[in-house]
C-alpha positions as CSV (number, residue, x, y, z in Angstrom):
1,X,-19.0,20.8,1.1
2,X,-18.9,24.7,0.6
3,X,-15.1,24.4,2.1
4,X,-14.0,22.0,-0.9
5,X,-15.7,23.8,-3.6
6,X,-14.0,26.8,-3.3
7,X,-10.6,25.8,-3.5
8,X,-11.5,23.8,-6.9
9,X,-13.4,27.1,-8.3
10,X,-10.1,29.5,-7.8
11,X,-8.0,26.4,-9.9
12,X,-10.2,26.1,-12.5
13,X,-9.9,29.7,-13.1
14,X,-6.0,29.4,-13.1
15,X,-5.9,27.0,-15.2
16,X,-7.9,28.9,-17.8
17,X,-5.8,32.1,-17.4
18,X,-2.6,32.3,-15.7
19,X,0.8,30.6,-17.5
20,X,2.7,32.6,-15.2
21,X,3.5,32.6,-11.2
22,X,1.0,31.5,-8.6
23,X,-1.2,34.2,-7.2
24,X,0.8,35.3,-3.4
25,X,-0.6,34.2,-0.3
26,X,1.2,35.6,2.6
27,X,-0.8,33.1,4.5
28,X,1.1,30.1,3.2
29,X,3.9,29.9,5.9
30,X,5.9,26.1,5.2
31,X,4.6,23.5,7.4
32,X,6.2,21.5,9.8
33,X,5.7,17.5,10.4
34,X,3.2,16.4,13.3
35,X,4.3,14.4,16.0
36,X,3.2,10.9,17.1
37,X,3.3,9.1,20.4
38,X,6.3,6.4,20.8
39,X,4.7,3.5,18.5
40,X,2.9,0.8,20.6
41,X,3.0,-1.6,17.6
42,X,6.5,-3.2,16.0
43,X,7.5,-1.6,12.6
44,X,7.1,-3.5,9.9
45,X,9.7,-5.4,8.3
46,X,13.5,-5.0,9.2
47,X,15.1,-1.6,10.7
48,X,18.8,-0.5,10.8
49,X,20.0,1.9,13.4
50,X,22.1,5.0,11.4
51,X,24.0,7.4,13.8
52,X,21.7,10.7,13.3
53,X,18.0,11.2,12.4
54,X,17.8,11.2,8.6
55,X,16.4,13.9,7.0
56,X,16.4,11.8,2.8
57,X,16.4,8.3,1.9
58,X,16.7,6.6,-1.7
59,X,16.2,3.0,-2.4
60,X,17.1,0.8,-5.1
61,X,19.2,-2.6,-4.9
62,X,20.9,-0.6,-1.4
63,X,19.2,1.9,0.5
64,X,20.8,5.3,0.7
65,X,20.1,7.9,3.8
66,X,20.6,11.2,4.3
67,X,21.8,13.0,7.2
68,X,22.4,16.6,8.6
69,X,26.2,15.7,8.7
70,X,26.4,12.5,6.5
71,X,25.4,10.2,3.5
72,X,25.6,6.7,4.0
73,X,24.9,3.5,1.7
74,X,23.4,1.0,3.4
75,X,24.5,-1.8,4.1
76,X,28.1,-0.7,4.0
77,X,29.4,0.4,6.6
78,X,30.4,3.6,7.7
79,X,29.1,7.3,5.8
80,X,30.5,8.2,2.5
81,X,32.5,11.4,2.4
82,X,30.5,14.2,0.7
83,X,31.6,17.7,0.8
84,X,29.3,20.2,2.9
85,X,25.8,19.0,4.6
86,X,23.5,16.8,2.6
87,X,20.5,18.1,1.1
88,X,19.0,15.2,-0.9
89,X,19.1,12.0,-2.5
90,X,18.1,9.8,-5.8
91,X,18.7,6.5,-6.6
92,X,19.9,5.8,-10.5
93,X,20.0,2.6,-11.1
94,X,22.9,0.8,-8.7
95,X,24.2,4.3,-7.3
96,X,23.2,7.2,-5.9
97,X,23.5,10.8,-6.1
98,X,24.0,13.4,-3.3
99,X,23.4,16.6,-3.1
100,X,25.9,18.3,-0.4
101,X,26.9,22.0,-0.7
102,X,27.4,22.6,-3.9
103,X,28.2,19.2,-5.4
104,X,26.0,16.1,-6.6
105,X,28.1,13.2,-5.3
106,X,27.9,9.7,-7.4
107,X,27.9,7.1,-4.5
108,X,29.2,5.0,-3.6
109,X,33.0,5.9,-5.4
110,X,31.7,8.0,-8.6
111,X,32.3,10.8,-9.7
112,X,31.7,14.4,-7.9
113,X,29.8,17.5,-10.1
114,X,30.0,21.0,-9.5
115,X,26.6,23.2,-8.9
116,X,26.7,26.7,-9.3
117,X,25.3,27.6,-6.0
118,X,24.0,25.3,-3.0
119,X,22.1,22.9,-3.9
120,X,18.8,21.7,-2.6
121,X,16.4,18.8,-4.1
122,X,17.2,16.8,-6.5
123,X,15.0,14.6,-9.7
124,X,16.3,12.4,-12.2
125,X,13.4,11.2,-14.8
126,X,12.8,7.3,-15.5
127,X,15.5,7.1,-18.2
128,X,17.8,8.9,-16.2
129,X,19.5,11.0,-19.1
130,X,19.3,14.6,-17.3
131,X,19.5,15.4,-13.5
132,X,17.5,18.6,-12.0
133,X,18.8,20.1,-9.1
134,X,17.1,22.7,-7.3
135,X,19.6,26.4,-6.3
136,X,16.8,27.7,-3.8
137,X,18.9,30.7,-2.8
138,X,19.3,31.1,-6.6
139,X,15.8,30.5,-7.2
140,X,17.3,28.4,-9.7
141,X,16.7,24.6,-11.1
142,X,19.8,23.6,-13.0
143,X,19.9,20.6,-15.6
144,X,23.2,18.2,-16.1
145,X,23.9,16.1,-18.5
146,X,24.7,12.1,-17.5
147,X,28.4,13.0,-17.2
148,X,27.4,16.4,-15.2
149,X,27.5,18.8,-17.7
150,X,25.4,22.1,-17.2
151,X,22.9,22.1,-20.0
152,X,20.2,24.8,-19.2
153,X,19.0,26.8,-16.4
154,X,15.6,27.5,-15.5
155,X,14.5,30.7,-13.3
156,X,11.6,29.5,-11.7
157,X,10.7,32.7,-10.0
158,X,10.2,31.3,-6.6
159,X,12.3,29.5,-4.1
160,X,11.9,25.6,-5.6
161,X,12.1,23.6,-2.2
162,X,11.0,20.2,-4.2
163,X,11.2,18.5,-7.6
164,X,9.7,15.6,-9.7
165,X,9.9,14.7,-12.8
166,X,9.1,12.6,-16.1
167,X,10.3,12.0,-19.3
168,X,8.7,15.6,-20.6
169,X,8.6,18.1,-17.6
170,X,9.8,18.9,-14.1
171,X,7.3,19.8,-11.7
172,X,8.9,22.2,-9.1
173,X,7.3,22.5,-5.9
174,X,7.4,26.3,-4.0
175,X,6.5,25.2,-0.2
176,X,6.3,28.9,1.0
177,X,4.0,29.8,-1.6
178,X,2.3,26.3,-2.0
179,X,2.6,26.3,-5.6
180,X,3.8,24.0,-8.4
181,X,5.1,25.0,-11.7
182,X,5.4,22.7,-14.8
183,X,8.4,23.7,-17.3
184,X,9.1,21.6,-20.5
185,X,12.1,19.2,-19.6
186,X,13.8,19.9,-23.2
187,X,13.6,23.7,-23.5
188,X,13.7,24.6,-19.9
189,X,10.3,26.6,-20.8
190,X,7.9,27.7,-18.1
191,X,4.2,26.3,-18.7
192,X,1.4,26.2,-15.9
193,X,1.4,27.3,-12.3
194,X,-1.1,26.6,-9.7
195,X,-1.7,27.1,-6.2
196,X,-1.2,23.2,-4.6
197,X,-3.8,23.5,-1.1
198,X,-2.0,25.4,1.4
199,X,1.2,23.8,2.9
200,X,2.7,21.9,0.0
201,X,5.7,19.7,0.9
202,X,6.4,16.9,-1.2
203,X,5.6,16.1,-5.0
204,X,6.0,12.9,-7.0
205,X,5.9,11.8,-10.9
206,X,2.9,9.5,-10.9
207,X,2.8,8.6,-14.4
208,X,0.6,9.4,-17.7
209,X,2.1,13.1,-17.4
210,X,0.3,13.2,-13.9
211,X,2.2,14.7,-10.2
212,X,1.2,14.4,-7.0
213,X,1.5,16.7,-4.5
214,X,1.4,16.2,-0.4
215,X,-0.8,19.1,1.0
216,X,0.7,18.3,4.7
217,X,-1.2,21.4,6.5
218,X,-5.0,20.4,5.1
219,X,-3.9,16.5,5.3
220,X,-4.5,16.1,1.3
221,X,-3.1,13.9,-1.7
222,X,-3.4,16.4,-5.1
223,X,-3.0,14.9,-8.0
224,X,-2.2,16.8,-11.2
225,X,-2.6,16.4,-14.9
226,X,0.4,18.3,-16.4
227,X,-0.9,18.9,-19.8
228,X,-2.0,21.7,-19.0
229,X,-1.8,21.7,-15.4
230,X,-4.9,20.8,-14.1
231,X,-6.3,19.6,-10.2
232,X,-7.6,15.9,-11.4
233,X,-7.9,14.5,-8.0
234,X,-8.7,15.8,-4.2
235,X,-8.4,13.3,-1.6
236,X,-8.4,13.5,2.4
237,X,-5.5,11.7,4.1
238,X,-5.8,11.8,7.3
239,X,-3.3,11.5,10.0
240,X,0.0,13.7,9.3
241,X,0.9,12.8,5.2
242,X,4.0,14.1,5.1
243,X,6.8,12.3,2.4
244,X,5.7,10.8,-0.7
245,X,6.9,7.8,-3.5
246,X,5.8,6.2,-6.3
247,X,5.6,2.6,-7.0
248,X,6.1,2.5,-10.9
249,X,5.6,-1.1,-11.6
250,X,2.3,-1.2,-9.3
251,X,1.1,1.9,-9.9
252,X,1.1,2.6,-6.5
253,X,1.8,6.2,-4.3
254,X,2.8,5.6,-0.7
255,X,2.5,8.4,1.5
256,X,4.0,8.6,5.3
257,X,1.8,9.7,8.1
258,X,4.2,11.3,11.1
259,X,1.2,11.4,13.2
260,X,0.1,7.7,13.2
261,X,3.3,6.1,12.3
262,X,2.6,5.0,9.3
263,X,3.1,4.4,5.9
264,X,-0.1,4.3,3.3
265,X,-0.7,3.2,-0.1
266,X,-2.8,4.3,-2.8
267,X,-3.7,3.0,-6.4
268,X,-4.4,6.0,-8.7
269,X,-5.8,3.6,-11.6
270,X,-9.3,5.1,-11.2
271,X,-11.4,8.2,-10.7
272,X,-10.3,8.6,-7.2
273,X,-7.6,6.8,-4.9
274,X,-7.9,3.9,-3.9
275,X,-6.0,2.4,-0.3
276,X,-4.2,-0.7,-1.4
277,X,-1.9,-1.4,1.8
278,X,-1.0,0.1,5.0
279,X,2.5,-1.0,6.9
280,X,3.1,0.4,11.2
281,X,6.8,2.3,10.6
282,X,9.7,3.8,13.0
283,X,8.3,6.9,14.6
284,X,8.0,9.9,12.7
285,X,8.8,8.2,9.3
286,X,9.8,11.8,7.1
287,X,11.2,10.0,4.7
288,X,10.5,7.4,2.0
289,X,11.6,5.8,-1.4
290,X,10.5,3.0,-3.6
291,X,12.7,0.0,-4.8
292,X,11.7,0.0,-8.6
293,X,12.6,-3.1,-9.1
294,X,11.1,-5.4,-6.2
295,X,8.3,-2.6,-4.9
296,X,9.5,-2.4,-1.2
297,X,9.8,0.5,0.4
298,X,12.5,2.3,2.3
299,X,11.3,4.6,5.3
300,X,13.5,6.8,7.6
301,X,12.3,8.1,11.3
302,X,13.7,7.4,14.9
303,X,13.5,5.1,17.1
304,X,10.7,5.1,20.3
305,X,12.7,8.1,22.0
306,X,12.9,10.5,18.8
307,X,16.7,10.7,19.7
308,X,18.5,8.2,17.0
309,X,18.0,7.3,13.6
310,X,16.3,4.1,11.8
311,X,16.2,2.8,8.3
312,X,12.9,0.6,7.3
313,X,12.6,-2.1,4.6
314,X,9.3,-3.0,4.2
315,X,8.9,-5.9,1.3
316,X,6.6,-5.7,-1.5
């Protein structure tokens, strides 16, 4: 019990007194996903075979996935030409948009933006009027307009490896410093930061003003009031959580575990989470998105060798 106490102790005084950056920790080295055996149990659902291990996945009436080399719209065939190597992906509404180099692709056929450095993650709130996409060498988060237009930068002081965010604020997620930083979504201006565990790697909007945060090296779901930032909820999940989405119409987060193959849900309704569903995936499943309109989810891992790629639709 001492273990957990502590941790909650040092945010609480954050929270209190610190607006600005995270305290350092040197210790805080970027985690890396664990392993699992060659699953003995059939996904769930469908899979589709894509020609490289994905690294991003979006999901809305398509599925989009993410390459090293490639962004492809499932279930049309063939990649879609993007410029440079993919980064990350968001489904808005029927499209998509790509972060590759330093572009945001519209896909499939829209139009291409120009970022001022390479971009990294990307966010686009519910109502999809602004897009955030993370410069990490810039230590930048740039905000377009719907047609692409620059409209602020924010200096977030860190290296933003991951972003979220609502109709009000962008949570930005530093995974060498485990941190996230809230800034207001209309001014661009910095509010809280807190240390988030210690190997932060994904974050997601969760609703009510709320984020949660994937603590992949202590095997943790953090969930966040943002106003002010505060640590609401602590929970253990066990098994390798790696990627993170949100199911808005349900209410539901799902959360990927590399080490068991599988995919987990939780209802975040109450006091503390609450498992609502849990789906066998494709082998190291590092990826995952939501279909807001039908609730099914969209997983990317490999096949039982590790060596190719597979898309997963699991239905609501």
């Amino acid at each position: 019990m001492l273990r957990r106490l502590l941790p909650l102790a040092g945010v609480l005084l954050l929270t209190a007194c610190d607006a600005g950056a995270p305290v350092s920790h040197p210790d805080a080295t970027m985690p890396t996903p664990t392993w699992a055996p060659a699953p003995s149990t059939a996904p769930a659902g469908t899979t589709t075979p894509v020609p490289a291990r994905p690294l991003g996945i979006a999901a809305g009436s398509r599925i989009a996935v993410i390459t090293d080399t490639a962004a492809l719209v499932l279930p049309e065939p063939g990649p879609s030409p993007v410029a440079g190597p993919p980064r990350s992906v968001v489904a808005v509404g029927d499209t998509f948009r790509v972060v590759a180099g330093a572009s945001v692709h519209t896909l499939p056929g829209g139009p291409t933006w120009s970022l001022p450095g390479e971009g990294g993650a990307i966010a686009v709130p519910g109502d999809a009027d602004w897009t955030a996409v993370a410069l990490p060498d810039r230590g930048d988060v740039i905000i377009l307009s719907p047609t692409g237009e620059p409209l602020r930068t924010i200096h977030t002081g860190g290296r933003p490896s991951a972003l979220a965010a609502d109709a009000k604020r962008i949570a930005v997620l530093d995974a060498g410093e485990s941190s996230i930083t809230t800034f207001d979504a209309a001014t661009g201006a910095r509010q809280e930061a807190l240390r988030a565990g210690d190997g932060a790697v994904a974050v997601a909007a969760v609703g009510g003003g709320r984020f949660a945060v994937i603590d992949a090296r202590d095997g943790e779901l953090l969930v966040f009031d943002a106003g002010p930032l505060i640590l609401r909820q602590r929970y253990p999940v066990p098994g390798g959580a790696w990627a993170a989405a949100y199911d808005t119409t349900r209410g539901v987060l799902w959360v990927t575990l590399t080490q068991r193959n599988e995919v987990v849900g939780y209802h975040l309704g109450g006091g503390t989470p609450r498992e609502v569903g849990r789906h066998q995936t494709v082998r190291l499943p590092l990826a995952l998105a939501v279909d807001p309109a039908t609730g099914a989810l969209a997983v990317a891992g490999t096949d039982h060798t590790g060596a190719e790629g597979l898309v997963q639709r699991i239905a609501a």
